[in-house]
Structure formats: structure tokens, C-alpha cells
C-alpha positions in Angstrom: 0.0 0.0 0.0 1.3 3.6 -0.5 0.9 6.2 2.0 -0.6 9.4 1.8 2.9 11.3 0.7 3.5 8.7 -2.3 -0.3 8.7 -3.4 0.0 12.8 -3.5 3.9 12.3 -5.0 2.4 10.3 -8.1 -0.3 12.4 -9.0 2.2 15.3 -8.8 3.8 13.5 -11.2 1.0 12.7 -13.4 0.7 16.2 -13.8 3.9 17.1 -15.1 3.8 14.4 -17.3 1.0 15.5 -18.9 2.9 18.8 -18.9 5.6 16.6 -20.8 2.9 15.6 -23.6 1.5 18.8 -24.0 4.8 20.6 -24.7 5.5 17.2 -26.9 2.5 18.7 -29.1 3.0 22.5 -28.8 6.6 21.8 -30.0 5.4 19.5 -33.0 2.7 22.6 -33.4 5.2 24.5 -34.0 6.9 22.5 -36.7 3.4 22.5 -38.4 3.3 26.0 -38.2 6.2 26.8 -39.9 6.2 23.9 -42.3 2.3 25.4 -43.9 4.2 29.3 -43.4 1.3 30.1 -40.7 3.5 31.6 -38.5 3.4 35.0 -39.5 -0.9 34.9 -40.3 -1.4 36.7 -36.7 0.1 40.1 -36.4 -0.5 40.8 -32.9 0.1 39.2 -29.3 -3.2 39.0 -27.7 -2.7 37.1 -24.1 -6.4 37.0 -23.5 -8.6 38.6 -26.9 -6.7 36.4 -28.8 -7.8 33.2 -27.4 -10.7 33.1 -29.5 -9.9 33.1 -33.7 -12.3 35.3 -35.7 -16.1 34.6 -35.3 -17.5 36.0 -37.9 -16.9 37.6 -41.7 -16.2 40.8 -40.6 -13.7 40.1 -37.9 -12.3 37.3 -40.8 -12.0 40.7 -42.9 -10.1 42.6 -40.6 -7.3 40.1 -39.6 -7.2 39.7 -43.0 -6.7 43.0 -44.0 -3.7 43.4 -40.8 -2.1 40.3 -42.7 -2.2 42.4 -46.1 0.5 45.1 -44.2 3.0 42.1 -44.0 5.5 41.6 -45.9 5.2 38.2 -46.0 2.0 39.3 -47.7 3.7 41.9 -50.2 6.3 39.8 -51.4 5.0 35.9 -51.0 1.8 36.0 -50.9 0.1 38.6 -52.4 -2.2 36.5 -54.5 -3.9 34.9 -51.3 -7.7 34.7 -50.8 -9.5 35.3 -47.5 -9.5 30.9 -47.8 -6.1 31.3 -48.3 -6.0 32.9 -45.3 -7.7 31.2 -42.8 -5.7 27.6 -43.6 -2.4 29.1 -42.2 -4.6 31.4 -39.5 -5.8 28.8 -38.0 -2.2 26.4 -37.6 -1.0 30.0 -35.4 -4.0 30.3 -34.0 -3.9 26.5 -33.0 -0.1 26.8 -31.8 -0.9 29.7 -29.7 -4.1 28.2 -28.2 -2.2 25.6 -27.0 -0.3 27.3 -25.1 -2.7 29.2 -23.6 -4.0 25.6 -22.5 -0.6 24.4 -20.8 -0.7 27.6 -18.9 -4.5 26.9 -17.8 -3.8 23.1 -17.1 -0.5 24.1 -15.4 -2.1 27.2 -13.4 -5.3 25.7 -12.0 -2.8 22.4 -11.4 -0.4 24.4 -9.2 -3.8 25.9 -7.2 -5.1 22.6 -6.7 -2.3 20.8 -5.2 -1.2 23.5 -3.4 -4.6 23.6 -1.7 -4.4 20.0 -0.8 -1.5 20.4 0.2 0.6 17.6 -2.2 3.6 19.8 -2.8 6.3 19.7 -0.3 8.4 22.9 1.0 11.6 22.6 -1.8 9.0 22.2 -4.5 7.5 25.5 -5.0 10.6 27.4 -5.9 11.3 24.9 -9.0 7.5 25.1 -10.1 7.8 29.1 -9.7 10.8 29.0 -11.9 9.0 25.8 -14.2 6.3 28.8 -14.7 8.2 31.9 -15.4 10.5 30.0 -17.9 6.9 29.2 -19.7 6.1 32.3 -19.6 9.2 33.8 -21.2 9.1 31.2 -23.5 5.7 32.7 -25.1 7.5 36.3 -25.0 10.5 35.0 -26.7 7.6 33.8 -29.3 6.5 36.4 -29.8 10.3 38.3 -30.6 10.5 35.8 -32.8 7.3 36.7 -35.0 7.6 40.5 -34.7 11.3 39.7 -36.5 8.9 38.7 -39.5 6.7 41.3 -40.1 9.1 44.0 -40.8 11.0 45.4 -43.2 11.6 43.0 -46.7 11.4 40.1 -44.1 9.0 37.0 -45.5 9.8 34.5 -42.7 11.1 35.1 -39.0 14.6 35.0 -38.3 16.3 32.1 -38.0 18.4 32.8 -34.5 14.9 34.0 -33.3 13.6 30.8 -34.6 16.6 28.5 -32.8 16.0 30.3 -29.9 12.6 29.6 -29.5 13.1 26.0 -30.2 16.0 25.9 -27.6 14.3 27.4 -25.1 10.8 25.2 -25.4 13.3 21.9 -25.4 14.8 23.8 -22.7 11.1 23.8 -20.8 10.4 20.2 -22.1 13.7 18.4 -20.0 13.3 20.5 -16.9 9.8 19.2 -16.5 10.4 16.0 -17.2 13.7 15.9 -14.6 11.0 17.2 -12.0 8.4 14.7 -12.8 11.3 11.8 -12.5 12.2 13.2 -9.3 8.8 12.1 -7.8 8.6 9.0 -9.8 12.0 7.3 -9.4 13.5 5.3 -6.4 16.7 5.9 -5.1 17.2 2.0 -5.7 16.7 2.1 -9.1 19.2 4.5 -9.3 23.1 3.5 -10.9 26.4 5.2 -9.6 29.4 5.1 -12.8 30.7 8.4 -13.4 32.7 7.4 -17.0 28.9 6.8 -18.4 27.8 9.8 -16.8 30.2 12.0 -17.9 29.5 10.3 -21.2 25.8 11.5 -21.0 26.3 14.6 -20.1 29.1 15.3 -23.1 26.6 13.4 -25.7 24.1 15.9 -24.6 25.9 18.9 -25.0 26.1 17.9 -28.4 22.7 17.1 -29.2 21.8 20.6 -27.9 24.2 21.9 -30.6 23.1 19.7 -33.0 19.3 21.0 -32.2 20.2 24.4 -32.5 21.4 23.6 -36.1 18.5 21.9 -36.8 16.5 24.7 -36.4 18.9 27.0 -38.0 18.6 24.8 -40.9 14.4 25.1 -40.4 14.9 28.9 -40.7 17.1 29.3 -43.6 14.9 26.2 -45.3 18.5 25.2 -46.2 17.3 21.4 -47.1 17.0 22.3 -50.5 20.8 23.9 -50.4 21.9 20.6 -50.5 19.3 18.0 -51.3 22.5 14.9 -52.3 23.6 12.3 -49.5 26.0 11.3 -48.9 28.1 14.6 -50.4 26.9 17.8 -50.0 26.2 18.6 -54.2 28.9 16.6 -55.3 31.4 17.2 -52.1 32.7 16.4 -48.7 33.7 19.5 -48.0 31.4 21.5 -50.4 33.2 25.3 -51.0 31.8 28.9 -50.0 31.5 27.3 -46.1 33.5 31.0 -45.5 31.7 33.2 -48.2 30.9 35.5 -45.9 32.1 38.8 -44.2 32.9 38.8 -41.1 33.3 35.3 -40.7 31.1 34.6 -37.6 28.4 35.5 -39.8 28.6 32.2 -41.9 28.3 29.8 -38.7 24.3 31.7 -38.3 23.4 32.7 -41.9 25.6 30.8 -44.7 23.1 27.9 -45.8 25.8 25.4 -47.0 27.8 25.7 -43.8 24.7 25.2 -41.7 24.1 22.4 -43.4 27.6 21.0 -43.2 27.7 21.4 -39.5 24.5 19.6 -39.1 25.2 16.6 -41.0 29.2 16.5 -39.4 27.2 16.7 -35.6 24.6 14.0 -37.2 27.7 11.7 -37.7 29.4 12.7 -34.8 26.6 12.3 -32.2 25.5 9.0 -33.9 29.2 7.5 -33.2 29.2 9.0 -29.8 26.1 6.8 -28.6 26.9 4.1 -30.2 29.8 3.7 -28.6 28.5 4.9 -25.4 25.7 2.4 -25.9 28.4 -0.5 -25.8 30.0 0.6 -22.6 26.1 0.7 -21.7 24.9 -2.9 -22.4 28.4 -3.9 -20.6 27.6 -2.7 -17.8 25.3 -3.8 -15.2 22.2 -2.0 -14.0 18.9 -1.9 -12.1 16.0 -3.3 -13.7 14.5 -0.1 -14.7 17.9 0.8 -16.8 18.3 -2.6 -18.2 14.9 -2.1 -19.8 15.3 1.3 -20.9 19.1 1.8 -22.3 18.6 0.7 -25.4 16.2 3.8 -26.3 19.0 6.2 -27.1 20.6 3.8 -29.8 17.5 3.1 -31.2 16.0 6.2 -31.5 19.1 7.9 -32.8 19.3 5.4 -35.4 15.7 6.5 -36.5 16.8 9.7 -36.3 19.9 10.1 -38.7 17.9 7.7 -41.4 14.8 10.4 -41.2 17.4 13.5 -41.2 18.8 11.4 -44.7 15.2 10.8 -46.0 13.8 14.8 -45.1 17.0 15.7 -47.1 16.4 13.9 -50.3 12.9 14.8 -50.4 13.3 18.5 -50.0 13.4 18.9 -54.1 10.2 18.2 -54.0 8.4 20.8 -52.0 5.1 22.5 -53.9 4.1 25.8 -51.7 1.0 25.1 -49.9 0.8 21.7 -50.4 1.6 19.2 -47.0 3.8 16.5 -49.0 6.1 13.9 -48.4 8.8 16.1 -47.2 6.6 18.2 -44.4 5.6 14.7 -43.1 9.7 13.6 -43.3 11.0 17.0 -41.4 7.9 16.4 -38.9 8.5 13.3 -37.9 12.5 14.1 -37.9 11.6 17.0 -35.2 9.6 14.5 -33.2 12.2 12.1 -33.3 14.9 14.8 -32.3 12.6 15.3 -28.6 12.6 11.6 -28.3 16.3 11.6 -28.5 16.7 14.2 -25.9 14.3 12.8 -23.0 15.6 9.4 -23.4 19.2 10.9 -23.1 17.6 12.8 -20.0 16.4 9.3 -18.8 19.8 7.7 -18.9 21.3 10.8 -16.8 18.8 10.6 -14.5 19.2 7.1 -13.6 23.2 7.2 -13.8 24.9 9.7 -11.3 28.3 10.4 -9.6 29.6 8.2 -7.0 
């Protein structure tokens, strides 16, 4: 039988992994949402009025009509309809009502167990901080889509667009840490620090390897380079240092965004597989002999979707969900997959 501390512990838990899921899906919203070009259809960050999308044709009209200042609109779409319109307004709409959602399921989650009393003392300050880093994350959305609407700009900016995606992966481990925090028993817990230190390093590069990945999503710099194994024709394509000053090329050159991102692909996919054989040598609890396998796996999936979203990118038609959206969806998905079950593995492997 559990006790009273380990009923209220669980369902703590429960919560946050439904936190876990619904960032999952606001994250994969996102991809949507820049894969169909909606995320520019809303010009304006209503926290409370903008809940609601337009409820009649007049209202339709005049978020129209604010969409017809863009640029985007100028310069990309100009020939758009009002049902046009409303098939990217509603993937924005449907990105930002989701996260008006998590912050109602996490809000009135907080007042609950707080009234009955399920959190103890040194949990508040994390869920303070869990809350305020959601919150910035919508602020730092919303940088991100005013970098699009000015100017000769047609999509947001890429950094913006990297950071945003950082920052909600960012969001999606912390939560997930805190939720295995209630769940997992000290017993199931394994001491080596060469795997740890292993973990830890492997993640560092995945982080780096994210933030190229949406760098890449920015510039739409699939199509750059659309041959595998080369890069059109090369190893080591030229132009990687076209550009003046040189930092500039690591943030904005297309071909050597897409160099670094396939060099980390290799990289990080030899790191865990050796890392993964030092793994299955050595002996855990039950609850990390069932599980280390996931990171090998799923990185596996990963590089051979990354290969697949690559060679499909020629084949892109505006407007049009195709084989390629459905390949760079599922390679985003994939990506958080590969981070929480490298979170996993460092949860249940510490320090001596």
C-alpha cells in the first residue's frame, strides 16, 4: 500500500507528465506551423482577446486586412484569398491556443495541489521558476514573429527561430527531470561516473546539434543541398567562409549550416553508439536494463529520417503538405525523443 505522501507524489507527477505531452505537441505545433508558413498569419500578441480566432466575416476581414500590411504578404503571398488565409490562421492560431491551454492546465494544477496540500516545501521554488520559464518562453515567441513582419522580411529569423526552439526543449527536460524526481527510487538509481560523464558530453552535443537543426528550419537550407552522402557533389562543399565577417557564416551561410548539421549527425551517432556498448556492458537496475537501449534506437531513426527529409526537399510545392513536411515532422519528433531518453539515462546514472 502507498501512503498518503506517495499517493499525493504520483499524482504530482502525473501532472507534469501531462505537462511533458503537452509541450511534446506544442513543440510539433510548432513545426506544423512553420512547415504550412502560418506563423506569420497573426500580427498581434493577444494574451487574453486572442484566445478566441475570428467569429464572424467581418472580424475574418479585418485580420485579413492586418495580414495584407505584411511583408510576407507583399512579397510571398500577395495572390492569397481570405481561404487562403484562414488555412495558415488557424495552424497559429492553433499553436498559440495551445499554449494558452498548458498555462490553464498548469495554473489551476499548481492551485489545486497546493490547496491540498501535495507539494512539499523545496518544490514550490522549481515550479515558480517551471512557470516563469513558460512564460518567457511565449515572450521569446512572440520576438520571434515580430522579427517577421518588418521590413523586406518573408519568414522570421532564423536565430529567433533557434531560440525559440531551444528554449521550449529547454522547458520540455526541466519538466520532465522534475516529474522523475517524484517517480524514481533511489534503488533504481546507478552510480558510474565514466557513463555519466559520457551522458552529459553526448548531450551537450545534441543541444548543438538541435540548435542547427533549427537553423537549418529557418534558412529552409534542405533544399541547399538535397544529395547524401556529399553535399552537391562534395565532402567539403566550397563557399563554407563566403561570408564577411566570418562569424556571420556559422548563423546565416546555408551550405555551412548544413555542413555542421550533418558533421554533428555523424558525430553524435558515433558517440552513442559507442557509449551504448559501454552501456549494455555494464550492469544495471532493472529499470535501466529495460530502458538503455532507447538512445541507440531512436538515434538510429533519427539520422535515417534526417537522410530521408533531405532527399525529399526537391520536391516541395508551396502550400501543399507533401512527403517532405511529413519527413522534417517526424525528424523533429524524433529529435525530442532523442533528448528525454538521453535525460532518462542521466537521471538514472549519477556520480559516486
Amino acid at each position: 500500500m502507498r501512503t498518503a505522501t506517495e499517493r499525493s507524489q504520483r499524482a504530482v507527477a502525473t501532472w507534469l507528465l501531462v505537462g511533458v505531452g503537452m509541450i511534446v505537441v506544442q513543440i510539433a505545433l510548432g513545426g506544423i506551423t512553420r512547415l504550412t508558413g502560418s506563423g506569420l498569419s497573426i500580427t498581434q500578441w493577444d494574451v487574453l482577446t486572442g484566445a478566441l480566432p475570428p467569429l464572424n466575416e467581418q472580424k475574418w476581414m479585418e485580420e485579413f486586412g492586418k495580414y495584407q500590411q505584411t511583408p510576407q504578404y507583399h512579397l510571398l503571398n500577395f495572390d492569397f484569398t481570405l481561404a487562403d488565409f484562414k488555412k495558415i490562421f488557424f495552424w497559429e492560431w492553433f499553436h498559440r491556443f495551445w499554449a494558452r491551454l498548458f498555462g490553464v492546465v498548469f495554473a489551476v494544477g499548481f492551485a489545486w495541489f497546493l490547496i491540498k496540500k501535495a507539494f512539499r516545501k523545496e518544490m514550490i521554488i522549481p515550479l515558480i521558476v517551471l512557470f516563469i520559464v513558460g512564460a518567457m518562453q511565449g515572450l521569446i515567441g512572440w520576438i520571434m514573429v515580430a522579427s517577421g513582419l518588418t521590413g523586406d522580411a518573408i519568414y522570421v529569423k532564423p536565430t529567433r527561430l533557434a531560440m525559440h526552439f531551444i528554449f521550449a526543449l529547454g522547458l520540455l527536460s526541466y519538466t520532465f527531470w522534475f516529474a522523475l524526481q517524484l517517480l524514481v527510487k533511489k534503488e533504481q538509481i546507478v552510480h558510474n561516473n565514466p557513463l555519466r560523464k559520457w551522458n552529459i558530453f553526448i548531450l551537450c552535443v545534441l543541444a548543438l546539434q538541435l540548435i542547427y537543426g533549427a537553423l537549418m528550419a529557418g534558412h529552409k537550407a534542405a533544399t541547399a543541398a538535397a544529395t547524401w552522402p556529399t553535399i552537391n557533389g562534395d565532402w567539403v562543399p566550397g563557399g563554407l567562409m563566403r561570408d564577411t565577417p566570418a562569424a556571420l557564416n556559422f548563423i546565416d551561410n546555408k551550405i555551412l549550416i548544413h555542413f555542421i548539421h550533418r558533421g554533428l549527425a555523424y558525430f553524435l551517432f558515433i558517440l552513442i553508439v559507442l557509449w551504448s556498448g559501454r552501456l549494455f556492458k555494464t550492469k544495471g537496475t532493472p529499470l535501466l536494463e529495460k530502458t538503455k537501449w532507447l538512445p541507440l534506437v531512436i538515434v538510429t531513426a533519427q539520422a535515417l529520417l534526417g537522410i530521408v527529409t533531405v532527399l525529399t526537399s526537391p520536391g516541395i510545392v508551396p502550400g501543399r503538405w507533401g512527403t517532405f513536411e511529413w519527413m522534417a515532422q517526424l525528424h523533429q519528433l524524433v529529435g525530442m525523443l532523442l533528448l528525454l531518453s538521453l535525460v532518462w539515462t542521466l537521471y538514472l546514472i549519477r556520480r559516486k
